[in-house]
C-alpha positions in Angstrom: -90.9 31.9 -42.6 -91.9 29.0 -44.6 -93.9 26.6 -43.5 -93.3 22.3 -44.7 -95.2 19.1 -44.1 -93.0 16.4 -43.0 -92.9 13.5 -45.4 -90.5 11.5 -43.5 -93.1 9.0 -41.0 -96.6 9.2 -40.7 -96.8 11.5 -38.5 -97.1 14.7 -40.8 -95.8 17.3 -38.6 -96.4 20.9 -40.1 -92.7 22.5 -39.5 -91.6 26.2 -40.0 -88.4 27.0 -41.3 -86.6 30.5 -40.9 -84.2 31.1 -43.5 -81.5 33.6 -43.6 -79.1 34.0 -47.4 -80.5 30.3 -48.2 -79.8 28.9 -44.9 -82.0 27.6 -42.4 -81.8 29.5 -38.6 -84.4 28.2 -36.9 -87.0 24.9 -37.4 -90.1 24.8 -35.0 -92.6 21.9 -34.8 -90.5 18.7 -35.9 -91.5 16.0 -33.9 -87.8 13.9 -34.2 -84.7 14.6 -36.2 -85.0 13.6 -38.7 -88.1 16.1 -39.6 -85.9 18.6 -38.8 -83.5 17.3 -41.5 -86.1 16.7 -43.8 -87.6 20.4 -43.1 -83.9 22.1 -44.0 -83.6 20.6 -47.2 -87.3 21.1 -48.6 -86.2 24.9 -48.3 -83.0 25.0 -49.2 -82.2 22.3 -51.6 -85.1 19.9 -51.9 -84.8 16.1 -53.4 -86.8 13.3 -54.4 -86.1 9.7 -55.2 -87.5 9.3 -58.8 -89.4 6.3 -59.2 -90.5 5.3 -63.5 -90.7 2.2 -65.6 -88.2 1.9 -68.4 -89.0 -0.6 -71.8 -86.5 -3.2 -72.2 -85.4 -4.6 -75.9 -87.7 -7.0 -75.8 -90.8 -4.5 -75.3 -90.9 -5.4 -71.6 -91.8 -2.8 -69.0 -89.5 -2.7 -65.9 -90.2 -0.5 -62.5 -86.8 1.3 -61.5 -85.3 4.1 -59.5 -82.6 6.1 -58.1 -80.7 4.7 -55.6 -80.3 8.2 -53.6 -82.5 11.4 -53.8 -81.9 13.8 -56.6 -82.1 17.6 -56.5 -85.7 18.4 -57.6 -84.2 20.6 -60.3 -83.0 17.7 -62.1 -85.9 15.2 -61.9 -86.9 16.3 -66.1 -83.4 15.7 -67.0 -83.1 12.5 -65.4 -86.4 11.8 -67.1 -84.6 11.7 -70.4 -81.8 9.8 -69.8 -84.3 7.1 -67.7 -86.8 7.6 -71.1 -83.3 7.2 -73.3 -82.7 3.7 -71.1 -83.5 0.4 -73.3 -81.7 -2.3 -71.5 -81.9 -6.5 -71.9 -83.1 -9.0 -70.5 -82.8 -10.9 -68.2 -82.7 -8.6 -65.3 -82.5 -8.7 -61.4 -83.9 -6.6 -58.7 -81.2 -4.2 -57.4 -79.2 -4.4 -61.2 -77.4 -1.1 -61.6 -78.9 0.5 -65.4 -77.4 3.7 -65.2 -74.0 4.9 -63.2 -74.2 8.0 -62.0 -77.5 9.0 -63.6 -77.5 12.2 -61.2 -74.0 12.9 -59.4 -73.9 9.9 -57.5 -77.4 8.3 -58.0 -77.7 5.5 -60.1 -80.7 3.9 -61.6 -81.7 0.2 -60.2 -83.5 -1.8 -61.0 -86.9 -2.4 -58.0 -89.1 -5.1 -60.0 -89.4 -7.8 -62.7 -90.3 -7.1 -66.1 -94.0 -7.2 -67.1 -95.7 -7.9 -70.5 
């Protein structure tokens, strides 16, 4: 039995999670849905949206992320290719930097640039 804390509303419900050959049988003390969603994959194939800042050309910090949640496993090699990212500006909110950074993530862009 393993036991999560729900991440996906405020509402923090502590959920356990029964697992039999890397499959979840049972989830107990999910408030909705969607915390029972959230409490299969946290034991069986957790992800994360990655959130950084990458340095444009011009020296200019810019906030971006993926676009879908990665597998936690890949978060340091997604690191290096977000660290590896030096694009131009002028850039828009929601601009695609990097197809497929991670399967089917990309990396966008969520900000403007800053000195």
């Amino acid at each position: 039995m393993q036991q999560v804390t729900c991440i996906e509303c405020p509402m923090g419900c502590t959920i356990e999670v029964e697992t039999e050959n890397g499959v979840a049988v049972s989830v107990k003390g999910n408030g909705c849905p969607r915390g029972k969603a959230y409490a299969e994959s946290e034991v069986t194939c957790p992800v994360r949206v990655v959130t950084s800042v990458v340095r444009t050309q011009e020296g200019r910090m810019v906030p971006v992320k993926t676009s879908k949640p990665i597998r936690k496993s890949e978060i340091f090699a997604v690191m290096e290719k977000i660290n590896a990212t030096h694009p131009r500006l002028p850039l828009s909110i929601g601009d695609v930097l990097v197809r497929g950074i991670e399967g089917d993530a990309d990396l966008i862009v969520t900000g403007h640039a800053k000195a």
